[in-house]
N, C-alpha and C positions, 0 to 999 in steps of 0.2 A: 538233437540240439536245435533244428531249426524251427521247430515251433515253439520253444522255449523261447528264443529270443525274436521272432516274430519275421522271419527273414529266410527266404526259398532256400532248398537245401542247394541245388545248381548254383546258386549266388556264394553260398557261402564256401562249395567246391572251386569255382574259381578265384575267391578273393588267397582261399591258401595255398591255389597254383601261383598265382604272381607272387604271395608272400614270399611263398621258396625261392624265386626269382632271383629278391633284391639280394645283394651280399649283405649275411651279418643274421640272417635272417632265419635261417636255416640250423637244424642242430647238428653239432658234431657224433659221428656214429659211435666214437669209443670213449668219449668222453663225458663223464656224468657232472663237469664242472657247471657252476651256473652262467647263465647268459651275460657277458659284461655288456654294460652299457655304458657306453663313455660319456653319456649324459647323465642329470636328476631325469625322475621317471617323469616331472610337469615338461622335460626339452626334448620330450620323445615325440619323432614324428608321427603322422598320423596311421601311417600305414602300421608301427609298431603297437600302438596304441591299438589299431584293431586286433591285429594279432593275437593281444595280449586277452581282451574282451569278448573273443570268438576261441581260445584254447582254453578259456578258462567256465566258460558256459556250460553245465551239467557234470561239474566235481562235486563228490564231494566235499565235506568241510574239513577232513583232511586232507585228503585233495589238493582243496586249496590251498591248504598253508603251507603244504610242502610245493607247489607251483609258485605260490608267491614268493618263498625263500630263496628259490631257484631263480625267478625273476630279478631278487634285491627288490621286490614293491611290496609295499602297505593296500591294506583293505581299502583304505577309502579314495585314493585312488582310483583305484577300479570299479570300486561304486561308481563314482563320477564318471568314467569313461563311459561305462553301461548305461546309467541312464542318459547320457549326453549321444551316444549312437541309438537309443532305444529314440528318445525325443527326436532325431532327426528323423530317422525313417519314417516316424508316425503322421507330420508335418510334411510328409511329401506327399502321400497320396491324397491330399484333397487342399492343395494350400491356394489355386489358383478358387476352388468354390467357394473357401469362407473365404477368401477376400471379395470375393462378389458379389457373396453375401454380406459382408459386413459393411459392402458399400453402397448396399441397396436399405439396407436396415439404415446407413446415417444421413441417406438422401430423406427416408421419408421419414426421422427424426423431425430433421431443419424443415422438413414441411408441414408435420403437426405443430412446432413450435412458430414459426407464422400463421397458423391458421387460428391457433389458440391467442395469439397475440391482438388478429383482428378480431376476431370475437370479444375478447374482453375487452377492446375497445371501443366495439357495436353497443355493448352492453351497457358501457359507462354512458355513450351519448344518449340512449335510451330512459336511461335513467336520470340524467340531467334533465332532459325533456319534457319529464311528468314529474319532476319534483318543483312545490310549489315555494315559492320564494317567499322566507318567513323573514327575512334580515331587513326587511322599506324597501324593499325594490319597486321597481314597478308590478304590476300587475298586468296576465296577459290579458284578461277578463275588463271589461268596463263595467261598472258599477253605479248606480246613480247614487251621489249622496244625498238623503237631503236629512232634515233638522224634522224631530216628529211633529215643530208646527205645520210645518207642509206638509205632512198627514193629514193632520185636523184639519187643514183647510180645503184638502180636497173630498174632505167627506160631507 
């Protein structure tokens, strides 16, 4: 079972020592009654809830429905519980690196996104620069005007 659910077998031997522990927890040896729970299966603590997603791990599909009966729970419950302990564990062992990494990746974000902002703003003034003013402006250039008689007369 414990490569099935992704979880060391020594872990999973002590989570069902302490299970046996709590009262309530434990099955009666002459009785084939099912487990009451004086809760709905969503007011079941957490340690029940494992219980339930660690006995029920490598059944069969008959199996399972007669553990679920025995339970009083529904399939999709225990979907949920499963992947909601499956999601947790997989989130532990690397959660302090993607965040270190996702805050190295949003640092230099924000510093392509100013870099790219001065630049296109380099680009814009460059471009103002060299573009020649067709609207009457002034000119950077002087120009002499004159009339093609003043041509003629200096020829």
């Amino acid at each position: 079972m414990a490569p099935e659910v992704g979880i060391n077998q020594p872990t999973l031997s002590r989570w069902l020592r302490e299970a046996r522990l709590i009262p309530g927890m434990t099955k009666k040896s002459g009785s084939s009654k099912a487990i009451v729970h004086p809760q709905r299966p969503q007011d079941w603590s957490p340690e029940e809830k494992l219980r339930v997603v660690v006995e029920s791990t490598g059944l069969t599909d008959e199996e399972l429905g007669a553990f679920l009966r025995k339970e009083g729970l529904h399939q999709a419950p225990l979907d949920e519980w499963t992947a909601t302990v499956r999601s947790s564990l997989s989130v532990r062992k690397g959660s302090k690196r993607v965040s270190a990494e996702s805050k190295r990746i949003r640092e230099l974000e924000r510093e392509l996104r100013r870099k790219e902002k001065a630049l296109a703003e380099a680009a814009a003034l460059l471009i103002l620069k060299k573009k020649p003013r067709r609207s009457g402006g002034t000119r950077t250039t002087t120009r002499n005007r004159g009339t093609e008689d003043d041509f003629e007369s200096d020829r």
